[in-house]
N, CA, C and O atoms as CSV, one atom per row, in Angstrom:
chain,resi,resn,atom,element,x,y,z
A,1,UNK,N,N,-7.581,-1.015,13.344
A,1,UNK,CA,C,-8.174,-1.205,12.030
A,1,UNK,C,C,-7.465,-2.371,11.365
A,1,UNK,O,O,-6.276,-2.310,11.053
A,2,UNK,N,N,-8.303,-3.538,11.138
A,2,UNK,CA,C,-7.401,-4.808,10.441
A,2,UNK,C,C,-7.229,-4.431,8.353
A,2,UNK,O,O,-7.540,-3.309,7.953
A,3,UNK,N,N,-6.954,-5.030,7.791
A,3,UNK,CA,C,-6.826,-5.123,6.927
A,3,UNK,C,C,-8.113,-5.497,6.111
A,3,UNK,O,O,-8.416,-4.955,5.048
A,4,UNK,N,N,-8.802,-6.441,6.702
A,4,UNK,CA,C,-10.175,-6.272,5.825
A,4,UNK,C,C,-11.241,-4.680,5.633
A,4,UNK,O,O,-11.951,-4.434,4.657
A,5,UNK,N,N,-11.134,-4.156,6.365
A,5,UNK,CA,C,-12.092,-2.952,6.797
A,5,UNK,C,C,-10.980,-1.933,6.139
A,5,UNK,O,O,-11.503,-0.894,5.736
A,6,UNK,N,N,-9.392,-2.019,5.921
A,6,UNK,CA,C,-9.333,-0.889,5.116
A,6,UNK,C,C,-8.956,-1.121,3.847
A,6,UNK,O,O,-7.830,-1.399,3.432
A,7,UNK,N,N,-10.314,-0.946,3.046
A,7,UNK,CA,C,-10.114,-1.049,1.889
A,7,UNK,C,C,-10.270,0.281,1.176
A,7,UNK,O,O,-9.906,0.157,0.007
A,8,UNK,N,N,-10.724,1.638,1.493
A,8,UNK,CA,C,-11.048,2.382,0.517
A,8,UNK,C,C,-9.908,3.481,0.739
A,8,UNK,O,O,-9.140,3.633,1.690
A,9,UNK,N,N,-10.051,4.187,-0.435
A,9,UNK,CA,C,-8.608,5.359,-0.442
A,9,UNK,C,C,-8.164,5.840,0.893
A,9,UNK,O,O,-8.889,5.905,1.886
A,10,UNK,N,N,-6.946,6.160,0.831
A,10,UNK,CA,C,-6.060,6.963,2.103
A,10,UNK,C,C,-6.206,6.534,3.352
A,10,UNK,O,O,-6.171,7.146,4.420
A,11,UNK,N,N,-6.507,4.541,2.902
A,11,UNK,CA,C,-6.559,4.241,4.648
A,11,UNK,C,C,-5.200,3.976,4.920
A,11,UNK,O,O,-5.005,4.448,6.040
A,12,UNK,N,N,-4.372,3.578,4.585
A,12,UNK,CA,C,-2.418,3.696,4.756
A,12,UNK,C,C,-2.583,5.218,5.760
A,12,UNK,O,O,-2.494,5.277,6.987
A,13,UNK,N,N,-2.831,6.300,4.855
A,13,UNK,CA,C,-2.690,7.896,5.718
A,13,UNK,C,C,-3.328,7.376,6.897
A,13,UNK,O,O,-2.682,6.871,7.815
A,14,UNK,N,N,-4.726,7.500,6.898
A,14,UNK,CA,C,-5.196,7.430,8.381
A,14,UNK,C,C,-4.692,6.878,9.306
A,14,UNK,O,O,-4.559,7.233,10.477
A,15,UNK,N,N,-4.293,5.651,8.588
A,15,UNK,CA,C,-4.064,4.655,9.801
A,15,UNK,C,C,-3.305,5.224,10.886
A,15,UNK,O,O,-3.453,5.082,12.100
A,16,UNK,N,N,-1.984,6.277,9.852
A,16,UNK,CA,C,-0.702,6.479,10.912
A,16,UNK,C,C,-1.095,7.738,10.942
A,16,UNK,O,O,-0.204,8.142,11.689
A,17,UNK,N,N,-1.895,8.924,10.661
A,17,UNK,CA,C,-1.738,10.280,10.966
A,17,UNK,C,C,-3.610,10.857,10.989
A,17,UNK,O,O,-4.484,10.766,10.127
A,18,UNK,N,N,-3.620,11.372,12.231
A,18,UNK,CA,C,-4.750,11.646,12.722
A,18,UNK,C,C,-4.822,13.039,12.307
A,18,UNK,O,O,-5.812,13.392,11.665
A,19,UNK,N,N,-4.032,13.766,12.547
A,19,UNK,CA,C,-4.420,15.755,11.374
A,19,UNK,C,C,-3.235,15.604,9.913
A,19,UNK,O,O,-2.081,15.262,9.650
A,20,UNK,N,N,-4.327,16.062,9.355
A,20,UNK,CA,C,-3.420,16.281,7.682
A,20,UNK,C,C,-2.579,17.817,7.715
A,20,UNK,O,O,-2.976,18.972,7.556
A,21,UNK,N,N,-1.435,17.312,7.959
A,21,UNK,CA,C,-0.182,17.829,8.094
A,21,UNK,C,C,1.009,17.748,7.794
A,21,UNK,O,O,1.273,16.638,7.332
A,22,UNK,N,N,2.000,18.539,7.857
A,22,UNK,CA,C,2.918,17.806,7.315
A,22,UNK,C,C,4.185,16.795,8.498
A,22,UNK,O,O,4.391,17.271,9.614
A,23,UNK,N,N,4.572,16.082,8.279
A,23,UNK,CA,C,5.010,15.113,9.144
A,23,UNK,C,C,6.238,15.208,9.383
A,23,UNK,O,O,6.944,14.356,8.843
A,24,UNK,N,N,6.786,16.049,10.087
A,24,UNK,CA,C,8.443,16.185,10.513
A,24,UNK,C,C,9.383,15.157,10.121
A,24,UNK,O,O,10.395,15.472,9.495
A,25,UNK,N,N,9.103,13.775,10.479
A,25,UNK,CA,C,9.563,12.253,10.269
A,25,UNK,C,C,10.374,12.554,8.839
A,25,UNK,O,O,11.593,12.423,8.723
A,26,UNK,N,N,9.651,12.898,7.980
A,26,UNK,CA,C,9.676,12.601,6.510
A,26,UNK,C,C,11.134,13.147,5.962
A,26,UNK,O,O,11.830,12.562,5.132
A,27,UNK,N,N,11.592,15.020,6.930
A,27,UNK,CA,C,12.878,15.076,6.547
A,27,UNK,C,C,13.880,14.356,6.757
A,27,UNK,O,O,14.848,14.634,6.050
A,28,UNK,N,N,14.049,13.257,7.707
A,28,UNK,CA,C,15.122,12.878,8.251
A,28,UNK,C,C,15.282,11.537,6.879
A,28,UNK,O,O,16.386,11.065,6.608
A,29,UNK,N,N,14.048,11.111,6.183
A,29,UNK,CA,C,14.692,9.718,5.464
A,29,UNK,C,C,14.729,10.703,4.036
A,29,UNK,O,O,14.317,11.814,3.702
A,30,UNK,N,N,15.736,9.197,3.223
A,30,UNK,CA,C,16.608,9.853,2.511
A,30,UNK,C,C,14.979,9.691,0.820
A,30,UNK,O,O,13.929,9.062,0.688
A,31,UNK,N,N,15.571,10.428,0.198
A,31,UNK,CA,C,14.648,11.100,-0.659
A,31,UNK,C,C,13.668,9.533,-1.426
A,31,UNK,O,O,12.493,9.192,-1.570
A,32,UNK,N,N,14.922,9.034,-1.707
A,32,UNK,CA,C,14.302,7.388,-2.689
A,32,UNK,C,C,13.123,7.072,-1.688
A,32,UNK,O,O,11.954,7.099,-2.072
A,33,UNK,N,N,13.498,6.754,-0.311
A,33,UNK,CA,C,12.366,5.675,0.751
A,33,UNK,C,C,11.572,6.881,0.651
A,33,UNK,O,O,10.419,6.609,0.316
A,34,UNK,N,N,11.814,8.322,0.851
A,34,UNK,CA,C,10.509,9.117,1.163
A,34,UNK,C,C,9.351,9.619,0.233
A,34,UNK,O,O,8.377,10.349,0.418
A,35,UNK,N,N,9.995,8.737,-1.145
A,35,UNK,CA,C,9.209,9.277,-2.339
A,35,UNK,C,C,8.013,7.669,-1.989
A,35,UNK,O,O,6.800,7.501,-1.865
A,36,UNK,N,N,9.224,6.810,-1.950
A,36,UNK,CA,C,8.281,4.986,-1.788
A,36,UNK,C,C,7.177,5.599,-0.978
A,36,UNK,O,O,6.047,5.889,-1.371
A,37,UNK,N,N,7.660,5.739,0.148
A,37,UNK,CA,C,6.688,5.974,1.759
A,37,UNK,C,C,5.388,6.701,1.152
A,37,UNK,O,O,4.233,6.275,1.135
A,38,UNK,N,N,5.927,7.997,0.624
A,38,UNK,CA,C,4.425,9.007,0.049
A,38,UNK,C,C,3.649,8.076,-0.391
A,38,UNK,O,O,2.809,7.734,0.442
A,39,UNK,N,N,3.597,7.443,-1.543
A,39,UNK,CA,C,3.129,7.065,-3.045
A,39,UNK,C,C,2.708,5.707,-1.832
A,39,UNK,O,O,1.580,5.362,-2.186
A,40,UNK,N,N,3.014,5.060,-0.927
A,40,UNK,CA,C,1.914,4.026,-0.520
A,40,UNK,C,C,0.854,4.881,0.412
A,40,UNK,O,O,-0.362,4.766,0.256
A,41,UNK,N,N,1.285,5.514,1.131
A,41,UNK,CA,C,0.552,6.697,1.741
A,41,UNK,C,C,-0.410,7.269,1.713
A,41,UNK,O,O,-1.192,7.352,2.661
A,42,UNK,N,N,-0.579,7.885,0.400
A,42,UNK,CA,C,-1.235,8.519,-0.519
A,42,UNK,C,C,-1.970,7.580,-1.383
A,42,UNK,O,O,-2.732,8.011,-2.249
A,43,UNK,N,N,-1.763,6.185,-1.177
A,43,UNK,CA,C,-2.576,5.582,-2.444
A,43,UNK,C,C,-2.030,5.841,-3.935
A,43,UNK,O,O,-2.885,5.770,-4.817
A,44,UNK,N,N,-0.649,6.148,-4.342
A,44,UNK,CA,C,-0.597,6.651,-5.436
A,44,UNK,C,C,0.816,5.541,-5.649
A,44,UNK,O,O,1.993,5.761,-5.363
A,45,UNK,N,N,0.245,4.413,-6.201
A,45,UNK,CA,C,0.919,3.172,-6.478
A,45,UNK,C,C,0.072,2.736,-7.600
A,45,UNK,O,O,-0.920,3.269,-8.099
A,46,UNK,N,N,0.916,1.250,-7.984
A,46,UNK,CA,C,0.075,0.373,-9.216
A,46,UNK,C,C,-0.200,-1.059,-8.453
A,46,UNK,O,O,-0.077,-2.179,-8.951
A,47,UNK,N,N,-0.626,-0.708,-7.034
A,47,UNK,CA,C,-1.288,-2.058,-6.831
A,47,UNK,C,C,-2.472,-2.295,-6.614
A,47,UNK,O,O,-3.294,-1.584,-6.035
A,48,UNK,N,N,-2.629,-3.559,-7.189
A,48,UNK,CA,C,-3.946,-3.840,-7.918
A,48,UNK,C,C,-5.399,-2.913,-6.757
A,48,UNK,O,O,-6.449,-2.364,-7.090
A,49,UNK,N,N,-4.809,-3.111,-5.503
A,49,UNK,CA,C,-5.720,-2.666,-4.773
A,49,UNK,C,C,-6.778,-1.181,-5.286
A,49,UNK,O,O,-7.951,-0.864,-5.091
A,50,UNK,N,N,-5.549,-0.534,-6.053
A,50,UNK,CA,C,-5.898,0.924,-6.860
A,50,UNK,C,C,-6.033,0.885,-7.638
A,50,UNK,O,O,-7.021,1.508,-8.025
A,51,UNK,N,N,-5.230,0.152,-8.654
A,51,UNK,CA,C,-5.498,0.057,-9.945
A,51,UNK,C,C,-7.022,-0.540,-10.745
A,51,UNK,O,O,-7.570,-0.170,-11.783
A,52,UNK,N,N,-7.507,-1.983,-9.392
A,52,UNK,CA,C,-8.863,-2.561,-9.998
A,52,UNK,C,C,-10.046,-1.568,-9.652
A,52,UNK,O,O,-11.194,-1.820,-9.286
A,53,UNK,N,N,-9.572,-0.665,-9.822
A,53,UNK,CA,C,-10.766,0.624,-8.802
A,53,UNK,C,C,-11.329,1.234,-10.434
A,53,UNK,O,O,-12.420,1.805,-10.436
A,54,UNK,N,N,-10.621,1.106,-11.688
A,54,UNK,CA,C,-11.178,2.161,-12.771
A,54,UNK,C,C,-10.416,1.248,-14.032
A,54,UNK,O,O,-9.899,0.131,-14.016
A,55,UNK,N,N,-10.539,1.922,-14.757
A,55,UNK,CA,C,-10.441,1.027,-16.150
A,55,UNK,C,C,-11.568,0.675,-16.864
A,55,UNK,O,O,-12.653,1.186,-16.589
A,56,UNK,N,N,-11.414,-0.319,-17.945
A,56,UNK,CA,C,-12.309,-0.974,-19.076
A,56,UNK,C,C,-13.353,-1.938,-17.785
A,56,UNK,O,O,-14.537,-1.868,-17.455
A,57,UNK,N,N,-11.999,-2.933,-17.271
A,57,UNK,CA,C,-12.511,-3.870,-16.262
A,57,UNK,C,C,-12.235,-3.518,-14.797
A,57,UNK,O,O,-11.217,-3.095,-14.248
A,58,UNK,N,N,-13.365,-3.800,-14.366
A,58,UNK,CA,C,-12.960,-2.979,-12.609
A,58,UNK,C,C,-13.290,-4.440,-11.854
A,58,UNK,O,O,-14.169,-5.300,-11.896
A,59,UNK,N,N,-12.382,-4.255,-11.337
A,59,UNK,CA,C,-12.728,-5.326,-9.742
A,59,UNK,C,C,-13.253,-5.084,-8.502
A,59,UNK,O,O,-13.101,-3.999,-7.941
A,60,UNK,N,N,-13.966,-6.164,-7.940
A,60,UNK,CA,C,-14.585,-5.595,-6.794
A,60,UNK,C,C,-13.293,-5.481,-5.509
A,60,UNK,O,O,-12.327,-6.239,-5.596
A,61,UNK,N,N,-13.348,-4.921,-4.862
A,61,UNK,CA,C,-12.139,-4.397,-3.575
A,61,UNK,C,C,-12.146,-5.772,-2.981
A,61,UNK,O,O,-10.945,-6.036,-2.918
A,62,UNK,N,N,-12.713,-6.656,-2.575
A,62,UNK,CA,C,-12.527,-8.161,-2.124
A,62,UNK,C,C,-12.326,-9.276,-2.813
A,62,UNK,O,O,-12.446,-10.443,-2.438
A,63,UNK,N,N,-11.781,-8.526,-4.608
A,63,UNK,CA,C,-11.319,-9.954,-5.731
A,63,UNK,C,C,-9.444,-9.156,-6.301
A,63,UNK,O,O,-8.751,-9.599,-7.218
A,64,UNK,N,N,-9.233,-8.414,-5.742
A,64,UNK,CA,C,-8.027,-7.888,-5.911
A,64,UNK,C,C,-7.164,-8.360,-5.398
A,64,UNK,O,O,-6.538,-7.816,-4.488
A,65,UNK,N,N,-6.865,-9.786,-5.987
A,65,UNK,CA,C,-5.870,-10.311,-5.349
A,65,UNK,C,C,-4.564,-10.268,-6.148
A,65,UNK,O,O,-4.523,-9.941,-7.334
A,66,UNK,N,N,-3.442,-10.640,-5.378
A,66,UNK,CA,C,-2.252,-10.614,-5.353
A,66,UNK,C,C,-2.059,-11.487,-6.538
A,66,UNK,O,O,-2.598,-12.568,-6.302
A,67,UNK,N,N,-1.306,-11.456,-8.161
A,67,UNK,CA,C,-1.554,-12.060,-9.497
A,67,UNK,C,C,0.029,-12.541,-9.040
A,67,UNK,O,O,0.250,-13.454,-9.836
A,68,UNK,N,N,1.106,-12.419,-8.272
A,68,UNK,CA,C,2.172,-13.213,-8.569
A,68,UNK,C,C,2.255,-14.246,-7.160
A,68,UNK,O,O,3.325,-14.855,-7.157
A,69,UNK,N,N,1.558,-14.509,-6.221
A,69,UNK,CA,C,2.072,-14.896,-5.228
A,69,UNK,C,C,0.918,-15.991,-4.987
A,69,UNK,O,O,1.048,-16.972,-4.254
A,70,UNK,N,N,0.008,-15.730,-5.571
A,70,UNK,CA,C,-1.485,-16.759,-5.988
A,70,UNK,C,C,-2.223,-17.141,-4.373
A,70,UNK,O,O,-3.137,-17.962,-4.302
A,71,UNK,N,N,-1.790,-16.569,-3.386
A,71,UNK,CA,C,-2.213,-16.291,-2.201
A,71,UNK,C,C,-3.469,-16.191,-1.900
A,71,UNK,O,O,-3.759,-16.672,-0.804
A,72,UNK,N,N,-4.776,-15.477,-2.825
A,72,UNK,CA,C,-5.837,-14.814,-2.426
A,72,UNK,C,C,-5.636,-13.901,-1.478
A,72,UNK,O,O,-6.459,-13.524,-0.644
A,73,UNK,N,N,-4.446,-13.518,-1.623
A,73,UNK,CA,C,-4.691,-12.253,-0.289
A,73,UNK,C,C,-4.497,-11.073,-1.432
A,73,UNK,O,O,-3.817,-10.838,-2.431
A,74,UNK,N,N,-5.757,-10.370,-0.464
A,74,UNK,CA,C,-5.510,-8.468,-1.210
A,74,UNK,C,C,-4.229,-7.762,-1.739
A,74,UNK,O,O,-3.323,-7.671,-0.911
A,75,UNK,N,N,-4.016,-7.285,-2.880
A,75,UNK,CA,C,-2.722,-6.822,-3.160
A,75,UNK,C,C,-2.631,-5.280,-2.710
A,75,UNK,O,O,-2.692,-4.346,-3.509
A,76,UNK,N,N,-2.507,-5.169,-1.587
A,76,UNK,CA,C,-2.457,-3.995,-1.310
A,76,UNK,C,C,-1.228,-3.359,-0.441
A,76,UNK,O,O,-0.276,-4.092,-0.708
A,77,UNK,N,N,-0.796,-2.378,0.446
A,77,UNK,CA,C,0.101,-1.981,0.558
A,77,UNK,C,C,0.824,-2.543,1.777
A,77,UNK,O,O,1.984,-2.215,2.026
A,78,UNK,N,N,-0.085,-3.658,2.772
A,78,UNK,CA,C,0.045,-4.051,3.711
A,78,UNK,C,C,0.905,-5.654,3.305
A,78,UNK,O,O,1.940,-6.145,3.755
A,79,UNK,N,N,-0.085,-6.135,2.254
A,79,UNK,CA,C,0.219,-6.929,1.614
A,79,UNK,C,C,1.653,-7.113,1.064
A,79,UNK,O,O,2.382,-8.064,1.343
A,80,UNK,N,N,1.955,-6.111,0.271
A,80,UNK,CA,C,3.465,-5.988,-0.384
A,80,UNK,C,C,4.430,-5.827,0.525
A,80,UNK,O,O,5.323,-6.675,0.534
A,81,UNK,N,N,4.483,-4.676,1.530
A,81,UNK,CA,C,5.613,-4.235,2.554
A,81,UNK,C,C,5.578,-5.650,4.056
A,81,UNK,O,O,6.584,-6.067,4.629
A,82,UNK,N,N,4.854,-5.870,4.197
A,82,UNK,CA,C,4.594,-7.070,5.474
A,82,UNK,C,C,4.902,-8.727,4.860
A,82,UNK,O,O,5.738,-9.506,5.316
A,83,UNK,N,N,4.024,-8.960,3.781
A,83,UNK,CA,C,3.769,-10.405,4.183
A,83,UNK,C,C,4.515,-10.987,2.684
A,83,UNK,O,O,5.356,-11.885,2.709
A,84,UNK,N,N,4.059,-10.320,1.403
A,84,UNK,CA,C,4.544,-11.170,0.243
A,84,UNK,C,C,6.553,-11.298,-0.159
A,84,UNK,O,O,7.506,-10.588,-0.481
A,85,UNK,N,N,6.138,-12.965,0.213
A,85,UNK,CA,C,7.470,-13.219,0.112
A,85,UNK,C,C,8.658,-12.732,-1.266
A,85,UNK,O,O,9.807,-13.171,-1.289
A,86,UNK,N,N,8.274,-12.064,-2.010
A,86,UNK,CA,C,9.172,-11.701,-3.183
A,86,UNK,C,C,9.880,-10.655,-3.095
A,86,UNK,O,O,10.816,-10.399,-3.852
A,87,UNK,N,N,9.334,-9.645,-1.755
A,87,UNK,CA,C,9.721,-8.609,-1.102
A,87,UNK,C,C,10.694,-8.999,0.307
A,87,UNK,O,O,11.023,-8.249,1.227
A,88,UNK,N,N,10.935,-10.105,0.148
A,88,UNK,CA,C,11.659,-10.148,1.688
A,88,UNK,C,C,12.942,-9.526,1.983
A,88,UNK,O,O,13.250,-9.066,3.083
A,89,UNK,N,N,14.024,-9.542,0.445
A,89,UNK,CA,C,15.312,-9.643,0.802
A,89,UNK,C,C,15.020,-7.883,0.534
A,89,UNK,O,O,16.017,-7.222,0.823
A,90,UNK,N,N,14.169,-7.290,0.179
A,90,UNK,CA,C,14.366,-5.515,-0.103
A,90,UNK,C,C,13.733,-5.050,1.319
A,90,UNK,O,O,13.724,-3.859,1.630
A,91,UNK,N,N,13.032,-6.396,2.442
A,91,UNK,CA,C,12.532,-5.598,3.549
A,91,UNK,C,C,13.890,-5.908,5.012
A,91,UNK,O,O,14.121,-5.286,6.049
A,92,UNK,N,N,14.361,-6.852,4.543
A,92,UNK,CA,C,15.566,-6.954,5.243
A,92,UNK,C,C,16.704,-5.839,4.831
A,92,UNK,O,O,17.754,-5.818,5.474
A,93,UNK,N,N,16.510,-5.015,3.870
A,93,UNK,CA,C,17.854,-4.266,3.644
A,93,UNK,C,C,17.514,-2.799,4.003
A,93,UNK,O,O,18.294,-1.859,3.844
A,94,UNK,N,N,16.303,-2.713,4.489
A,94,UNK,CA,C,15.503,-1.232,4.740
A,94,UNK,C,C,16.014,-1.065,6.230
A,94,UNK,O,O,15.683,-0.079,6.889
């Protein structure tokens, strides 16, 4: 599944977990990363990807772009943890 095609809720979950369950993995990391991990997981973040979904003004899922990195790329969870450079030195310390 690339990144264009997952655009709608709980594609982060799917991607990595095929039965909704609970995931053994999750006890071993420490509480801070396992609260981060949920909340992209789950879709339950403030990036724009979710956020342009409701409000006054709604965006369409293919104009949700990234407002600090001026990229045109989707601000979404793939987006933040992988590619946008403002996140590099917090993905090197993980």
């Amino acid at each position: 599944m690339d990144n264009a095609t997952c655009l709608n809720v709980l594609c982060t979950y799917r991607l990595f977990n095929t039965t909704f369950e609970y995931q053994l993995y999750l006890d071993k990391l420490p509480a801070k990363y396992r609260t981060v991990l949920l909340k992209f997981r789950l879709s339950s973040h403030q990036l724009r990807i979710e956020t342009g979904r409701y409000g006054n003004i709604r965006i369409l899922q293919n104009e949700r772009y990234c407002v600090i990195c001026n990229s045109r790329d989707l601000e979404d969870d793939f987006h933040v943890e992988c590619v946008h450079n403002i996140y590099s030195d917090l993905r090197k310390n993980i």
